[in-house]
TORKOL-4160 file (C-alpha; in steps of 0.2 Angstrom, whole numbers, padded with zeros to 4 digits, m for minus):
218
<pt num="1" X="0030" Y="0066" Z="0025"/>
<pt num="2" X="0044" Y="0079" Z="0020"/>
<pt num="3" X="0032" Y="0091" Z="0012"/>
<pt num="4" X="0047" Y="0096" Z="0001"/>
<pt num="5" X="0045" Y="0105" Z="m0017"/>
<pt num="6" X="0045" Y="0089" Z="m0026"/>
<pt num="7" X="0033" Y="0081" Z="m0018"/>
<pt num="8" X="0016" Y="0081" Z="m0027"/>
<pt num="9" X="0010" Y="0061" Z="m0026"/>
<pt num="10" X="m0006" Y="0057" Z="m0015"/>
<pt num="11" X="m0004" Y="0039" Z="m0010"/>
<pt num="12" X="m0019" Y="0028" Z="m0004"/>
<pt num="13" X="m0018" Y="0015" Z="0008"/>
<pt num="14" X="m0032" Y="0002" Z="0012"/>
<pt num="15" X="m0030" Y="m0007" Z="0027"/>
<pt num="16" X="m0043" Y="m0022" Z="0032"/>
<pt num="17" X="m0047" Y="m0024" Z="0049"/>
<pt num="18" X="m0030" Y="m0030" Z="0059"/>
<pt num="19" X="m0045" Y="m0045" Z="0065"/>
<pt num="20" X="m0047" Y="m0050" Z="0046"/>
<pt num="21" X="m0031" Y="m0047" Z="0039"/>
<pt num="22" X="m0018" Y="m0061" Z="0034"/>
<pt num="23" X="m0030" Y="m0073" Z="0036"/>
<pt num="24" X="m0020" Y="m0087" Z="0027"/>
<pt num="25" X="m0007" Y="m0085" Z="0041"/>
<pt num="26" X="m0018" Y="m0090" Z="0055"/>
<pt num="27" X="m0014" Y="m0110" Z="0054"/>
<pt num="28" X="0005" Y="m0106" Z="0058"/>
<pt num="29" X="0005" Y="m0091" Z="0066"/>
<pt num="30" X="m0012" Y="m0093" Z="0078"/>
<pt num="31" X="m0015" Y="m0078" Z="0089"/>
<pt num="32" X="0000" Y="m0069" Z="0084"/>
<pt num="33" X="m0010" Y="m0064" Z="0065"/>
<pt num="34" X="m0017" Y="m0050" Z="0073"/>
<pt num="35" X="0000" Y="m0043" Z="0077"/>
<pt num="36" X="0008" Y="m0048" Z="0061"/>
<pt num="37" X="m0008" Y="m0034" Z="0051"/>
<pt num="38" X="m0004" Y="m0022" Z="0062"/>
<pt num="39" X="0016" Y="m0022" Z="0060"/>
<pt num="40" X="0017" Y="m0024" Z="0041"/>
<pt num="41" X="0006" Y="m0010" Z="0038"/>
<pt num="42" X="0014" Y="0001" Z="0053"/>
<pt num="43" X="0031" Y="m0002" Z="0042"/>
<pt num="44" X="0023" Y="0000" Z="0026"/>
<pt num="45" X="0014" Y="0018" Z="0032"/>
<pt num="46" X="0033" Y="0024" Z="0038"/>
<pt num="47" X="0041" Y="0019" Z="0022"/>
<pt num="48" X="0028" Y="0029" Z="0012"/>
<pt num="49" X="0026" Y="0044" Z="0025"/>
<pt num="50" X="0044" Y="0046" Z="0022"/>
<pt num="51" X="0046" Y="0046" Z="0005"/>
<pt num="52" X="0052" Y="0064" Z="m0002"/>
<pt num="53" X="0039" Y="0060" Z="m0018"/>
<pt num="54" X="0024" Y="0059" Z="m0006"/>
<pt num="55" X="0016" Y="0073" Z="m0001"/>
<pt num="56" X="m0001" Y="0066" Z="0007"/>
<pt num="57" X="m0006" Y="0047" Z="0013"/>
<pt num="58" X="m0024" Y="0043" Z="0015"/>
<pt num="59" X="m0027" Y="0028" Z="0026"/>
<pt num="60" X="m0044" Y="0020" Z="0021"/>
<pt num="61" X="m0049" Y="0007" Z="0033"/>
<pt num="62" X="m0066" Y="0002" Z="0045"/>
<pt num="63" X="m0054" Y="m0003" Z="0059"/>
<pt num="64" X="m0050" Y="0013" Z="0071"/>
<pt num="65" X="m0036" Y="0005" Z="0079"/>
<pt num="66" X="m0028" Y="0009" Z="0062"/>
<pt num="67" X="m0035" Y="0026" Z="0058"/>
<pt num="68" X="m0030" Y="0031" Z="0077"/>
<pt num="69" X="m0011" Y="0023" Z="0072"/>
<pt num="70" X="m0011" Y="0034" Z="0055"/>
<pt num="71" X="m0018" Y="0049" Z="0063"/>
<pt num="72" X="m0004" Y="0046" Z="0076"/>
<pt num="73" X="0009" Y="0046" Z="0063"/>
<pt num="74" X="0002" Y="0061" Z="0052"/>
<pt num="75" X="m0008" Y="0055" Z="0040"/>
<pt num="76" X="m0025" Y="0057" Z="0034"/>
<pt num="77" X="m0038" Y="0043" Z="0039"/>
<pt num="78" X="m0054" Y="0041" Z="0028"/>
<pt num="79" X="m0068" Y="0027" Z="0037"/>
<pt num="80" X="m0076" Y="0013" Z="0029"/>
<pt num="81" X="m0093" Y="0011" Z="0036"/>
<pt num="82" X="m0091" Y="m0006" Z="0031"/>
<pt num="83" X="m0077" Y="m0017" Z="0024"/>
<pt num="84" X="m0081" Y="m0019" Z="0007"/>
<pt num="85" X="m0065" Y="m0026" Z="0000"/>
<pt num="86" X="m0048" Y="m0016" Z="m0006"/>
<pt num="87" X="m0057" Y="m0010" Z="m0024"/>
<pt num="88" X="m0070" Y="m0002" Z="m0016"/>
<pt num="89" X="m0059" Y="0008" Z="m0003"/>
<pt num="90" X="m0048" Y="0012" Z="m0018"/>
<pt num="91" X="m0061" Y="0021" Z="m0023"/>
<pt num="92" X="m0067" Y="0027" Z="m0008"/>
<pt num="93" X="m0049" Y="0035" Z="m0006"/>
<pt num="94" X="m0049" Y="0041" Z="m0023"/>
<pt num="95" X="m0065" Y="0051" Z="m0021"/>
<pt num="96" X="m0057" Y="0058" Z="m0007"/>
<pt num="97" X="m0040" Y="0062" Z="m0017"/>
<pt num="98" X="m0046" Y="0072" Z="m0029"/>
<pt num="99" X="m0059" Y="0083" Z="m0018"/>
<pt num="100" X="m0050" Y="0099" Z="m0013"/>
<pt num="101" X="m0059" Y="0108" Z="m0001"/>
<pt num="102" X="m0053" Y="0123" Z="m0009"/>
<pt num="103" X="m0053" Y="0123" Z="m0027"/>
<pt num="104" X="m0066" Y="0109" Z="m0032"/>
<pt num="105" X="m0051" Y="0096" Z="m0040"/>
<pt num="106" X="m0032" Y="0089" Z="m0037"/>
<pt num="107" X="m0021" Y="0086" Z="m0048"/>
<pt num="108" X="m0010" Y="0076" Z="m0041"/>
<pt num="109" X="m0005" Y="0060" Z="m0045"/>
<pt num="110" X="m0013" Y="0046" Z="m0036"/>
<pt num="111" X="m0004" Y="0027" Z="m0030"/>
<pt num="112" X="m0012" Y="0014" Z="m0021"/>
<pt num="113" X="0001" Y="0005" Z="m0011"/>
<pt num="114" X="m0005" Y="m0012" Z="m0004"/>
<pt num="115" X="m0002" Y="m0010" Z="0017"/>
<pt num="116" X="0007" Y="m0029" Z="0018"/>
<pt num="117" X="0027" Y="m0021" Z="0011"/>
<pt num="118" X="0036" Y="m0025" Z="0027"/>
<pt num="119" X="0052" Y="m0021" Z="0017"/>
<pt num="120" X="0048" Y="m0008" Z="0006"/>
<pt num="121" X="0062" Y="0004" Z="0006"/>
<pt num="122" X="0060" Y="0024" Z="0004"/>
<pt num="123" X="0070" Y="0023" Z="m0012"/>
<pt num="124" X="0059" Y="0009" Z="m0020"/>
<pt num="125" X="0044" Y="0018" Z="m0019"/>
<pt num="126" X="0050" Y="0035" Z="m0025"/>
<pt num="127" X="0059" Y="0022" Z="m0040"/>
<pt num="128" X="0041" Y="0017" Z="m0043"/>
<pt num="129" X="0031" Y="0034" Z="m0043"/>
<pt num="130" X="0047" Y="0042" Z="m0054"/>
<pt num="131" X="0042" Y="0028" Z="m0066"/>
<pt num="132" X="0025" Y="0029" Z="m0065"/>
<pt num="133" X="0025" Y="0047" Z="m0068"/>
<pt num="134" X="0026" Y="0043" Z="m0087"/>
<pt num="135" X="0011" Y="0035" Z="m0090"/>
<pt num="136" X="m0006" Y="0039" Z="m0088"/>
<pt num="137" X="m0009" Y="0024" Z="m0076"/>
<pt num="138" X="0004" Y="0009" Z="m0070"/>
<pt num="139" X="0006" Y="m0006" Z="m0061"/>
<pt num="140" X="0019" Y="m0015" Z="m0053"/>
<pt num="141" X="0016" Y="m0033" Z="m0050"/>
<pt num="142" X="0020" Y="m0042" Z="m0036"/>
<pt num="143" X="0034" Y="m0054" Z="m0031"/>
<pt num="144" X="0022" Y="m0070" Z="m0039"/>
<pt num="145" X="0018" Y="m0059" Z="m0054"/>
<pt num="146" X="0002" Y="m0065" Z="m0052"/>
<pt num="147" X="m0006" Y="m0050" Z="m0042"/>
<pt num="148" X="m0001" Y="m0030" Z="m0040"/>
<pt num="149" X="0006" Y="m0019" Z="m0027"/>
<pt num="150" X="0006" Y="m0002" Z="m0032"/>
<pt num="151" X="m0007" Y="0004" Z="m0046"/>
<pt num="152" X="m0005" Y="0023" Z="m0050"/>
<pt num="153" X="m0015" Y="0035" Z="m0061"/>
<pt num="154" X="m0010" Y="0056" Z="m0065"/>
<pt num="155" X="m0031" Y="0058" Z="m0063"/>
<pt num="156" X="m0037" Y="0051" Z="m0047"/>
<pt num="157" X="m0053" Y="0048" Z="m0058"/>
<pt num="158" X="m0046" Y="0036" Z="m0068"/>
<pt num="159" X="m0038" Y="0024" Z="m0057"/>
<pt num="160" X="m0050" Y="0007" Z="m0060"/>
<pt num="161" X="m0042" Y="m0002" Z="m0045"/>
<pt num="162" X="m0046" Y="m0023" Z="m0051"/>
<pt num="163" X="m0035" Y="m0029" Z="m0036"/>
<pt num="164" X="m0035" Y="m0046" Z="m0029"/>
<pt num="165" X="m0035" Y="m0063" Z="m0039"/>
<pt num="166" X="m0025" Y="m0060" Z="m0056"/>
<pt num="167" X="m0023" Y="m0041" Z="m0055"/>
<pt num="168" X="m0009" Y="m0040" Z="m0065"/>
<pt num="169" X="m0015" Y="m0045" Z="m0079"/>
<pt num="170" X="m0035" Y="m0037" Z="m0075"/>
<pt num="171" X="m0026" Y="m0019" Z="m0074"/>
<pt num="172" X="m0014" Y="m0022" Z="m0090"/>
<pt num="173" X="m0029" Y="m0026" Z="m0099"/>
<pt num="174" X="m0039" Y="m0010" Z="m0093"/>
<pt num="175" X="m0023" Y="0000" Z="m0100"/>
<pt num="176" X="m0009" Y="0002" Z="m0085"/>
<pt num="177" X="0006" Y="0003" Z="m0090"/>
<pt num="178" X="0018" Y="m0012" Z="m0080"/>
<pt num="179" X="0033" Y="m0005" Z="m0072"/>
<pt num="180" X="0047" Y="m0015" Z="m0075"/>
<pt num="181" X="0058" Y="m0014" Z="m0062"/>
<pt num="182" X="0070" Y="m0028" Z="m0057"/>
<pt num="183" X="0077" Y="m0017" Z="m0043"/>
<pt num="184" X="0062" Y="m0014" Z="m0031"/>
<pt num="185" X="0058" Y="m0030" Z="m0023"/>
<pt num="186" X="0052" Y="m0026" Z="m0008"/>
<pt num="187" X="0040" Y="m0014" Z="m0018"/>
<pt num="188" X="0032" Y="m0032" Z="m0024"/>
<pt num="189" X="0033" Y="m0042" Z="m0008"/>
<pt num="190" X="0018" Y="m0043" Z="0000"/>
<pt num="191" X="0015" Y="m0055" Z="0010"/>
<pt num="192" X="0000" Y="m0068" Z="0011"/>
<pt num="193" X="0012" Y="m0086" Z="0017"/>
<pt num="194" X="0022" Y="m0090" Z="0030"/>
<pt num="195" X="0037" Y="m0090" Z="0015"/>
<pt num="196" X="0033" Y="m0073" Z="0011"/>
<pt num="197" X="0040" Y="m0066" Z="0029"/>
<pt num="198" X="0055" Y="m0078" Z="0029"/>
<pt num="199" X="0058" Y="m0069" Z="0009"/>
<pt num="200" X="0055" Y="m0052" Z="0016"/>
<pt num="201" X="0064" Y="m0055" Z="0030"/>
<pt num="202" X="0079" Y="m0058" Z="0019"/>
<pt num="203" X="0077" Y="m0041" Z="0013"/>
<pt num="204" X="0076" Y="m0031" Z="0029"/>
<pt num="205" X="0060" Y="m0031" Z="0037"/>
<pt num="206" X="0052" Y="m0015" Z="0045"/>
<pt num="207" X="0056" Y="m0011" Z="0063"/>
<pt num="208" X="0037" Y="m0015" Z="0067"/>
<pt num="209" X="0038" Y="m0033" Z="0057"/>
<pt num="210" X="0056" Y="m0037" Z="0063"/>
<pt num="211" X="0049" Y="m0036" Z="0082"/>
<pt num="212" X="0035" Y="m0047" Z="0080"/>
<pt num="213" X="0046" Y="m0060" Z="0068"/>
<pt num="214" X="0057" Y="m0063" Z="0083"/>
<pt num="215" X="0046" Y="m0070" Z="0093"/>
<pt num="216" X="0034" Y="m0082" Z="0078"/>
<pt num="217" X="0039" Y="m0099" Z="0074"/>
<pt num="218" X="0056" Y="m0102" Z="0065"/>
């Protein structure tokens, strides 16, 4: 995280358990699912921690493998004393995004990013956040434009994460303004199949992600 003077976005990052995560993965790629949580979120922390836009990432997860790994790379970890699904940490982390120990409120900005963007670039995110900037809440949606990746809102209180299912359309509804962007597709490639690795693969995987895609079945 660079700190510099214009940064000013909190992101939010939930994180399920590396035991639970990508579950739908698990018929091709066996033991190796484990291993496949852990990377894409390892690349999706790095991208965000080193976006100029982003001046504080709060990991929220129940799994302390993953709050050791994002207190290893500097960010703030917030624990779940159970896994209660992504919207509930959402707001777990939003809570947490607009105390201030100091002053009673934030007012920065807030985005949750999904923690499966193996080939989210630096420059994608801070396209997304510059665009999101403008509206009181945004979304983008994912590569199927059936779910969302990113949600945003300029008052951590007014976030109403609706993730998983048809999320798109659930947080249009509820007044977040779609971001449109045609140039940020590994900002929408999560990944939940098998084809979704080969797609982000195609797009430049994440150190993490690259490593254990050498070694899964072609």
């Amino acid at each position: 995280m660079s700190g510099s003077p214009g940064s000013h976005w909190t992101v939010l990052l939930p994180v399920k358990p590396f035991a639970l995560g990508k579950s739908r993965l698990g018929s091709w790629a066996g033991a190796a699912r484990r291993d496949i949580a852990r990377a894409v979120f390892l690349d999706t922390m790095d991208a965000i921690l080193h976006t100029p836009e982003v001046c504080r990432l709060i990991v929220v997860t129940a799994d302390p493998e993953a709050h050791a790994l994002a207190a290893g790379a500097g960010a703030e970890g917030i624990h779940e004393a159970s896994v209660g699904g992504l919207n509930a940490a959402a707001r777990l982390g939003a809570a947490a995004a607009a105390a201030d120990h100091g002053t009673g409120v934030r007012t920065d900005p807030v985005a949750v990013v999904a923690a499966d963007l193996p080939a989210l670039k630096q420059r994608e995110l801070a396209s997304v956040l510059a665009e999101a900037g403008r509206h009181p809440r945004a979304v983008l949606a994912d590569h199927r434009g059936h779910g969302s990746t990113i949600l945003t809102a300029q008052d951590p209180s007014f976030l109403l994460p609706g993730f998983e299912g048809a999320s798109r359309a659930r947080h249009a509804a509820n007044g977040a303004y779609e971001i449109a962007h045609s140039g940020v597709p590994g900002a929408r490639l999560d990944i939940d199949v098998p084809g979704d690795l080969a797609l982000a693969a195609a797009l430049g995987l994440g150190t993490h992600t690259a490593a254990v895609q050498a070694n899964l079945p072609q």
